[in-house]
N, C-alpha and C positions, 0 to 999 in steps of 0.2 A: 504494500500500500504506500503510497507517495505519499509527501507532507502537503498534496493541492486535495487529497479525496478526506471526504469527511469522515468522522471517527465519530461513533457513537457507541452505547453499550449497548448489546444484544441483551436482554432477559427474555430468559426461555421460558412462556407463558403458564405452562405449570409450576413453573417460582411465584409467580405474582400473586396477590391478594387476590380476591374477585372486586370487580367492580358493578356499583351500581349505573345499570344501563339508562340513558335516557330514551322512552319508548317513541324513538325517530328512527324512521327506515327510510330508507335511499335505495331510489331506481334509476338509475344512469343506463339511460334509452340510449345503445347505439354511439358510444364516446370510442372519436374517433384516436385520443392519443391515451397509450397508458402512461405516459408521465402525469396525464392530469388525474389520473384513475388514484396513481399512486397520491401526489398530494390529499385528492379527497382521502382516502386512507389513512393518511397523517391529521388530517382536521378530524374528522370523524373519530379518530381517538381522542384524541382533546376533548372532542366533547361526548365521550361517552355514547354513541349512539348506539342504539340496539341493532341494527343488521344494516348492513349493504345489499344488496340484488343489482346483477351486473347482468345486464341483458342483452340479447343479439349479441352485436361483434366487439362489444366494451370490452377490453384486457383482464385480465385475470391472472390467479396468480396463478403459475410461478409465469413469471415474468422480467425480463432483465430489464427494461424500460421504468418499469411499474416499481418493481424492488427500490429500482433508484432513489426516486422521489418520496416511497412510502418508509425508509430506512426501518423497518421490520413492523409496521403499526399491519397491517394486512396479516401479522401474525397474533394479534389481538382485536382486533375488530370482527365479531360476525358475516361470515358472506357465504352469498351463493350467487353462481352462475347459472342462467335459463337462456336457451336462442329464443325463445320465445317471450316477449316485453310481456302480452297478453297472459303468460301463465303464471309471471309474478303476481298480476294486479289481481288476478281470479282468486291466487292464493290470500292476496291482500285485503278483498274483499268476503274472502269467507272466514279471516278471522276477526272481521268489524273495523280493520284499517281505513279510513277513508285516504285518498290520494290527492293529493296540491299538486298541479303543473308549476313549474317555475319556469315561467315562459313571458315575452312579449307578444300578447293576444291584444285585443282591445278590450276583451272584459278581462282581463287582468288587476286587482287591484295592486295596492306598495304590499311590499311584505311585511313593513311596521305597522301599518292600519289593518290586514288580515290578521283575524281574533284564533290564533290555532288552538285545532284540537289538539286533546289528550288522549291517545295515542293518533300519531300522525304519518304518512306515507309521503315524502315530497320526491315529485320527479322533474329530473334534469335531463335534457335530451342535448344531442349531437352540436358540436361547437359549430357547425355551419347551416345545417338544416332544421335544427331545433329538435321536438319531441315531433317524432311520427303523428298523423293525422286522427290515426284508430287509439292511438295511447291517450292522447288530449282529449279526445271525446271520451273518455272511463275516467276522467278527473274531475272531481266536484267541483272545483276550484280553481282558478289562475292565478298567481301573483307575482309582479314583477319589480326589480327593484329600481328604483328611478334614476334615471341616467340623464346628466345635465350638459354631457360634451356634446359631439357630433354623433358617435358611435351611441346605436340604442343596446347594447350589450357587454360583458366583462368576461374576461375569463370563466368556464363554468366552476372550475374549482376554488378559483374568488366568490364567485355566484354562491357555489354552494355553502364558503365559511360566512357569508353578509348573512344568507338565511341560517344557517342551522344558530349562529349567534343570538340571531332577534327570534328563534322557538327559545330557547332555554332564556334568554331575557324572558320573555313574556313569562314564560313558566316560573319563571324564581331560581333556573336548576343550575347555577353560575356558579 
Protein backbone atom coordinates (compact mmCIF):
# COMPACT_ATOMS: atom_id res chain seq x y z
CA UNK A 1 0.00 0.00 0.00
CA UNK A 2 1.48 3.45 -0.92
CA UNK A 3 1.54 6.57 1.42
CA UNK A 4 -1.20 8.23 -1.51
CA UNK A 5 -4.11 5.02 -0.63
CA UNK A 6 -6.11 5.56 2.20
CA UNK A 7 -5.69 3.46 5.44
CA UNK A 8 -8.48 2.63 7.55
CA UNK A 9 -9.38 -0.13 10.04
CA UNK A 10 -11.06 -3.07 8.97
CA UNK A 11 -13.48 -4.50 11.97
CA UNK A 12 -14.70 -7.67 11.17
CA UNK A 13 -18.41 -7.32 11.63
CA UNK A 14 -18.96 -10.01 14.01
CA UNK A 15 -16.60 -7.96 16.58
CA UNK A 16 -18.88 -5.15 16.45
CA UNK A 17 -21.63 -4.40 18.90
CA UNK A 18 -25.11 -4.46 17.15
CA UNK A 19 -26.50 -1.45 16.12
CA UNK A 20 -29.76 0.16 16.26
CA UNK A 21 -31.04 0.21 12.69
CA UNK A 22 -32.99 3.23 11.54
CA UNK A 23 -36.09 1.79 9.61
CA UNK A 24 -34.82 3.43 6.15
CA UNK A 25 -34.46 1.22 3.05
CA UNK A 26 -32.88 2.29 -0.02
CA UNK A 27 -33.75 1.22 -3.66
CA UNK A 28 -31.16 2.53 -6.18
CA UNK A 29 -33.08 1.80 -9.56
CA UNK A 30 -30.46 1.04 -12.18
CA UNK A 31 -27.14 3.34 -10.80
CA UNK A 32 -25.01 3.44 -13.25
CA UNK A 33 -21.58 3.89 -11.37
CA UNK A 34 -20.52 1.70 -8.31
CA UNK A 35 -18.31 4.33 -6.90
CA UNK A 36 -21.47 6.03 -6.09
CA UNK A 37 -23.05 2.76 -4.86
CA UNK A 38 -20.07 2.51 -2.68
CA UNK A 39 -20.36 6.17 -1.15
CA UNK A 40 -24.07 5.42 -0.42
CA UNK A 41 -22.75 2.59 1.53
CA UNK A 42 -20.58 4.76 3.52
CA UNK A 43 -23.43 7.37 4.27
CA UNK A 44 -25.95 4.72 4.84
CA UNK A 45 -23.72 3.52 7.64
CA UNK A 46 -23.43 6.68 9.32
CA UNK A 47 -26.68 6.68 9.43
CA UNK A 48 -27.75 3.57 10.50
CA UNK A 49 -30.06 2.47 7.88
CA UNK A 50 -31.85 -0.79 7.93
CA UNK A 51 -31.23 -2.29 4.22
CA UNK A 52 -30.16 -1.24 0.93
CA UNK A 53 -31.86 -3.02 -2.22
CA UNK A 54 -29.74 -2.74 -5.31
CA UNK A 55 -31.63 -3.39 -8.24
CA UNK A 56 -31.28 -4.01 -12.01
CA UNK A 57 -27.73 -3.36 -13.09
CA UNK A 58 -26.70 -1.13 -9.67
CA UNK A 59 -23.02 -2.69 -8.42
CA UNK A 60 -22.94 -4.81 -5.90
CA UNK A 61 -20.69 -6.32 -3.91
CA UNK A 62 -17.96 -7.69 -4.39
CA UNK A 63 -16.90 -5.03 -6.35
CA UNK A 64 -13.43 -3.21 -6.98
CA UNK A 65 -15.12 0.11 -7.88
CA UNK A 66 -17.68 -0.14 -5.15
CA UNK A 67 -15.16 -1.51 -2.33
CA UNK A 68 -13.20 1.66 -3.19
CA UNK A 69 -15.54 4.32 -2.00
CA UNK A 70 -17.47 2.01 0.43
CA UNK A 71 -13.94 1.35 2.47
CA UNK A 72 -15.79 -1.88 4.01
CA UNK A 73 -19.24 -0.15 5.28
CA UNK A 74 -21.07 -2.70 2.51
CA UNK A 75 -19.67 -5.15 5.17
CA UNK A 76 -22.12 -3.65 7.68
CA UNK A 77 -24.82 -2.34 6.12
CA UNK A 78 -27.89 -4.77 5.15
CA UNK A 79 -28.23 -5.48 1.30
CA UNK A 80 -29.77 -7.37 -1.21
CA UNK A 81 -29.46 -7.48 -5.00
CA UNK A 82 -32.93 -8.10 -7.27
CA UNK A 83 -32.67 -7.51 -11.42
CA UNK A 84 -35.97 -6.82 -10.93
CA UNK A 85 -36.79 -2.95 -9.22
CA UNK A 86 -40.49 -4.33 -9.22
CA UNK A 87 -39.62 -7.30 -6.87
CA UNK A 88 -38.18 -5.18 -4.24
CA UNK A 89 -41.18 -2.79 -4.13
CA UNK A 90 -43.69 -5.87 -4.14
CA UNK A 91 -41.49 -7.13 -1.39
CA UNK A 92 -41.65 -3.46 0.03
CA UNK A 93 -45.13 -3.37 -0.18
CA UNK A 94 -46.11 -6.54 1.43
CA UNK A 95 -44.35 -5.71 4.53
CA UNK A 96 -46.27 -2.14 4.97
CA UNK A 97 -43.17 -0.04 3.59
CA UNK A 98 -44.41 2.79 1.78
CA UNK A 99 -41.83 4.16 -1.03
CA UNK A 100 -40.75 8.07 -1.75
CA UNK A 101 -39.31 8.68 -5.25
CA UNK A 102 -36.46 11.10 -4.88
CA UNK A 103 -36.98 12.60 -8.19
CA UNK A 104 -37.54 15.89 -10.07
CA UNK A 105 -41.37 15.23 -11.02
CA UNK A 106 -43.41 18.34 -10.95
CA UNK A 107 -45.58 16.90 -8.20
CA UNK A 108 -42.42 16.46 -6.28
CA UNK A 109 -42.44 18.37 -3.02
CA UNK A 110 -38.76 19.68 -0.91
CA UNK A 111 -37.63 16.99 1.04
CA UNK A 112 -37.65 19.31 4.29
CA UNK A 113 -41.45 20.18 3.93
CA UNK A 114 -42.22 16.03 3.15
CA UNK A 115 -43.68 14.85 6.80
CA UNK A 116 -41.87 11.10 6.46
CA UNK A 117 -43.01 8.10 7.46
CA UNK A 118 -42.09 5.71 10.05
CA UNK A 119 -40.82 3.10 8.41
CA UNK A 120 -39.93 4.52 5.02
CA UNK A 121 -38.62 3.13 1.52
CA UNK A 122 -36.82 6.19 -0.46
CA UNK A 123 -35.90 5.41 -4.16
CA UNK A 124 -33.06 6.82 -6.07
CA UNK A 125 -32.86 6.16 -9.73
CA UNK A 126 -30.10 6.35 -12.57
CA UNK A 127 -27.61 9.45 -12.47
CA UNK A 128 -28.86 10.38 -16.17
CA UNK A 129 -32.39 8.89 -16.61
CA UNK A 130 -33.65 9.10 -13.30
CA UNK A 131 -36.01 6.33 -11.76
CA UNK A 132 -37.65 4.04 -14.46
CA UNK A 133 -41.39 5.16 -15.53
CA UNK A 134 -43.08 1.75 -13.95
CA UNK A 135 -40.86 2.22 -10.41
CA UNK A 136 -42.23 6.09 -10.19
CA UNK A 137 -45.64 5.02 -10.74
CA UNK A 138 -45.41 2.22 -7.26
CA UNK A 139 -44.24 5.46 -5.39
CA UNK A 140 -46.68 7.27 -3.08
CA UNK A 141 -44.64 10.05 -3.02
CA UNK A 142 -42.06 12.46 -4.84
CA UNK A 143 -39.63 14.68 -3.24
CA UNK A 144 -37.06 16.73 -4.44
CA UNK A 145 -34.48 18.69 -3.18
CA UNK A 146 -34.28 22.28 -4.20
CA UNK A 147 -31.73 23.24 -6.52
CA UNK A 148 -30.84 27.08 -6.99
CA UNK A 149 -28.00 26.85 -9.68
CA UNK A 150 -28.45 26.04 -13.34
CA UNK A 151 -28.36 22.22 -12.89
CA UNK A 152 -31.85 20.84 -11.49
CA UNK A 153 -29.84 17.87 -9.91
CA UNK A 154 -26.65 16.73 -7.54
CA UNK A 155 -24.85 13.93 -7.38
CA UNK A 156 -27.27 10.92 -6.28
CA UNK A 157 -25.04 9.97 -3.50
CA UNK A 158 -25.05 13.61 -2.31
CA UNK A 159 -28.90 13.35 -3.15
CA UNK A 160 -29.02 10.59 -1.08
CA UNK A 161 -26.95 11.87 2.25
CA UNK A 162 -29.30 15.60 1.93
CA UNK A 163 -32.32 13.12 2.39
CA UNK A 164 -31.58 10.29 4.58
CA UNK A 165 -30.08 13.42 6.87
CA UNK A 166 -33.49 15.53 6.90
CA UNK A 167 -35.54 11.54 7.61
CA UNK A 168 -33.45 11.11 10.84
CA UNK A 169 -33.64 15.00 11.52
CA UNK A 170 -37.22 14.82 11.23
CA UNK A 171 -37.39 11.66 13.37
CA UNK A 172 -35.09 12.98 16.22
CA UNK A 173 -32.68 9.67 15.40
CA UNK A 174 -29.35 12.18 15.00
Amino acid sequence: MSDLEPHYRMVVPEDLPPVQRNPVHIVLDNIRSAFNVGSIFRTADAGAVEHIHLCGYTAFPPNRKLAKTALGAMDYVPWTHRKNTMDTLDWLEENGIPCVAAETVPEAVSHTEFAWPRPVAVVFGNEVTGIGPEVLARCSHAVRIPMRGHKNTINVATAFGVVLFEILRQWRAL
